[in-house]
TORKE-82830 format. One record per residue (C-alpha): residue number from 1; residue in three letters; z, y, x. Coordinates in steps of 0.5 Angstrom, whole numbers. Layout:
# TORKE-82830
rec n:NUM; res:ALA; zz:Z; yy:Y; xx:X;
...
END
This chain:
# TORKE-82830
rec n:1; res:UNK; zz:-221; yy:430; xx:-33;
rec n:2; res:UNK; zz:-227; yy:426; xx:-36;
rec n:3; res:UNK; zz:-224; yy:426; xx:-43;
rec n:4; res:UNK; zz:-223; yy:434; xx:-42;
rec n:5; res:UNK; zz:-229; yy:436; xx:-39;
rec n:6; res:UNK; zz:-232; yy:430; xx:-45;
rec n:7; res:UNK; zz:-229; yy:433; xx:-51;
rec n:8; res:UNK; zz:-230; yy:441; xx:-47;
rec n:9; res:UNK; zz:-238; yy:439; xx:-48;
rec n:10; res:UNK; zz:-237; yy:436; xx:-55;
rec n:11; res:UNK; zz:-235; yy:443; xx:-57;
rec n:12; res:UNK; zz:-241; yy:447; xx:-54;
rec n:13; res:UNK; zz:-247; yy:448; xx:-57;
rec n:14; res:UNK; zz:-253; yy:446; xx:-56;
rec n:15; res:UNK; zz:-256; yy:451; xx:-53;
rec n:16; res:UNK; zz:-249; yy:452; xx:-49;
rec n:17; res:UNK; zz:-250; yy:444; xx:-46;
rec n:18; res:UNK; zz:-256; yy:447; xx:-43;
rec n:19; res:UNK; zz:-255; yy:453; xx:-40;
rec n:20; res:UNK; zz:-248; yy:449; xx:-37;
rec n:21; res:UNK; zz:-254; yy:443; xx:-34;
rec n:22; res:UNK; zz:-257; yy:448; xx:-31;
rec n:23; res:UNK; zz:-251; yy:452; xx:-28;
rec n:24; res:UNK; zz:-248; yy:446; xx:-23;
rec n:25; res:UNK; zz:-242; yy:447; xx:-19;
rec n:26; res:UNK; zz:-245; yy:448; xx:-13;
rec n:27; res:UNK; zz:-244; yy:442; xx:-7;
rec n:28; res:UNK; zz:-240; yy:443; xx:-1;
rec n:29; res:UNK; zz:-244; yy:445; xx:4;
rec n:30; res:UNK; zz:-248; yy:450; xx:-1;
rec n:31; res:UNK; zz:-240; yy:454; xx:-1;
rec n:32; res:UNK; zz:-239; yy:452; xx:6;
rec n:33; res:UNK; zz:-246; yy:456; xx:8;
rec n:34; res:UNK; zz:-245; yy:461; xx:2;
rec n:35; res:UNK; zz:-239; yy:464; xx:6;
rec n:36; res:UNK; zz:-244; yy:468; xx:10;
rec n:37; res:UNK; zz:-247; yy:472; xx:5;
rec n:38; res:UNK; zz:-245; yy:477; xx:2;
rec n:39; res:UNK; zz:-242; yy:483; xx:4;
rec n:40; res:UNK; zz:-237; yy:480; xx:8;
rec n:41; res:UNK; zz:-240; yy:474; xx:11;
rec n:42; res:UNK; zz:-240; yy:478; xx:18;
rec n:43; res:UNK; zz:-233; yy:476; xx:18;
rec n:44; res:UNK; zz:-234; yy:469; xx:16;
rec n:45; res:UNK; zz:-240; yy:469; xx:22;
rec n:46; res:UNK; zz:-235; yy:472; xx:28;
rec n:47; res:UNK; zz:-229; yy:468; xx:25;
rec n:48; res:UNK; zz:-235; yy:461; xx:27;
rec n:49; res:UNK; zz:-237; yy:464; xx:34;
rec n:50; res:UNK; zz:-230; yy:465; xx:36;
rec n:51; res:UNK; zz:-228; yy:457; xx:33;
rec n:52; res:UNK; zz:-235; yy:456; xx:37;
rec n:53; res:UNK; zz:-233; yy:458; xx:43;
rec n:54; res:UNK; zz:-225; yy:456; xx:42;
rec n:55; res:UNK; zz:-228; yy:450; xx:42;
rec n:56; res:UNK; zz:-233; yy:450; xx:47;
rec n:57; res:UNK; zz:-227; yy:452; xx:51;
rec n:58; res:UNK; zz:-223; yy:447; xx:50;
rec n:59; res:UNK; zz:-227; yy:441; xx:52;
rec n:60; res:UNK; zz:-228; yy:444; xx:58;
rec n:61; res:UNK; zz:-221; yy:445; xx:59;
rec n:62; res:UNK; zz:-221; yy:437; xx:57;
rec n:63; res:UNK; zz:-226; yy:436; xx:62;
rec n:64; res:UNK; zz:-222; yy:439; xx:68;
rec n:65; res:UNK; zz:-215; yy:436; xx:65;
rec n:66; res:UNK; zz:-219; yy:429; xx:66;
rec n:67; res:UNK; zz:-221; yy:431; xx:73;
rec n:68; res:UNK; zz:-215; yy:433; xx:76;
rec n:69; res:UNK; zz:-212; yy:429; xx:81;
rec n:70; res:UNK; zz:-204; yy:433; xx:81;
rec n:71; res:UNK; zz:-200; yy:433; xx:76;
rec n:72; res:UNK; zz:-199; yy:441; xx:76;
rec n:73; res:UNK; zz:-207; yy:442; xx:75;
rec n:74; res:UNK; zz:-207; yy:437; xx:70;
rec n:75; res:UNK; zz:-201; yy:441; xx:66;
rec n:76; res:UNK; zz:-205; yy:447; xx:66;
rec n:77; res:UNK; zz:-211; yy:445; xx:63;
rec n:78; res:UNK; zz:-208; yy:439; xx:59;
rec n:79; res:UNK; zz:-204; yy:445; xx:55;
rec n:80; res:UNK; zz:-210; yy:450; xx:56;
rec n:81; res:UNK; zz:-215; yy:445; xx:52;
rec n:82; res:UNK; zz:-210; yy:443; xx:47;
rec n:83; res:UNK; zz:-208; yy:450; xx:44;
rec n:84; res:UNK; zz:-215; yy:452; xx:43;
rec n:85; res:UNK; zz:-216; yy:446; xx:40;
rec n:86; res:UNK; zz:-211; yy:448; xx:35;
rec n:87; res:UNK; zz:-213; yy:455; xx:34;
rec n:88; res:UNK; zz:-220; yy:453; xx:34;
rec n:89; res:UNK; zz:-218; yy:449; xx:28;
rec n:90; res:UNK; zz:-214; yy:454; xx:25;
rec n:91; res:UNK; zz:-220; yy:458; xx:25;
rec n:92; res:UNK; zz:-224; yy:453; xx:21;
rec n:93; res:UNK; zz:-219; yy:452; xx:17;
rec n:94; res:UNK; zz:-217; yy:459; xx:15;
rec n:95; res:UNK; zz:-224; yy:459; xx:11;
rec n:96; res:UNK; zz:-223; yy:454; xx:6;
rec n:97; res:UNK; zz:-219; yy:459; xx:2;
rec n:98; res:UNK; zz:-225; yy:463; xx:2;
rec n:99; res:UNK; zz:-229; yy:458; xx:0;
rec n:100; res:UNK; zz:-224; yy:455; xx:-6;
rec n:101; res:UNK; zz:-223; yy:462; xx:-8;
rec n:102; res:UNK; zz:-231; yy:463; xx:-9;
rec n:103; res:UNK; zz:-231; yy:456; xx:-13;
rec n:104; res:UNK; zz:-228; yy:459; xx:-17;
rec n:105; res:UNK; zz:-230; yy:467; xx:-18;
rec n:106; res:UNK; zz:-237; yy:461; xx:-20;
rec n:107; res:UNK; zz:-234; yy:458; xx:-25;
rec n:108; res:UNK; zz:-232; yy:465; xx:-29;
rec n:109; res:UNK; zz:-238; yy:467; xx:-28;
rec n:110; res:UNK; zz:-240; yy:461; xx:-32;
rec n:111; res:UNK; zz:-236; yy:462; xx:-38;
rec n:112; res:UNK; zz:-237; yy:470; xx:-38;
rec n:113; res:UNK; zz:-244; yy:468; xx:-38;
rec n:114; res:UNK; zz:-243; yy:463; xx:-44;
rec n:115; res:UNK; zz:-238; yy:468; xx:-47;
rec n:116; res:UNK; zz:-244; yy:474; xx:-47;
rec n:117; res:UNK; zz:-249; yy:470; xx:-50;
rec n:118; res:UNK; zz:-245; yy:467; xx:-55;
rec n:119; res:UNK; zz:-243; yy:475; xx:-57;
rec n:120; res:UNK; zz:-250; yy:478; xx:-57;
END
């Protein structure tokens, strides 16, 4: 990948090499917080509170299944904590298409910006 982005870079122009320094890929954590802007950020922001709480719970639940003292207890909240555990975690992970697909709607953005300069 560095041989391509090396000969990409020998390609540009000056001027394209410094309006490319100034447009980084963004980082991890500025994409992760970037899901909650926008006009569909309150989804991301509900779909946080619910993975939240999901997990909230579920620690309880694990709590509760460590303090109990018969089998049948134990099962309901052993069970209980573990499936919202694994929602908890789906719901986490459902964002990150989320993210990618924005990595990437950047990136065009880059290169139509680049295209327009060079055009007009």
């Amino acid at each position: 990948m560095d041989n391509l982005d090396q000969l990409i870079s020998e390609a540009l122009s000056a001027e394209d090499r410094a309006l490319l320094a100034e447009m980084q890929e963004p980082g991890f954590f500025s994409l992760g917080l970037g899901l909650f802007r926008g006009p569909n950020g309150w989804v991301s922001a509900v779909l946080m509170a619910v993975q939240s709480l999901m997990f909230l719970a579920s620690i309880w639940c694990g709590w509760r299944f460590f303090t109990e003292t018969e089998v049948l207890g134990a099962l309901r909240w052993g069970l209980s904590g573990a499936v919202l555990a694994i929602v908890a975690t789906q719901l986490k992970m459902a964002l990150m298409p989320q993210m990618q697909a924005d990595r990437i709607l950047q990136a065009l953005r880059r290169i139509e910006l680049i295209a327009l300069r060079r055009r007009g």
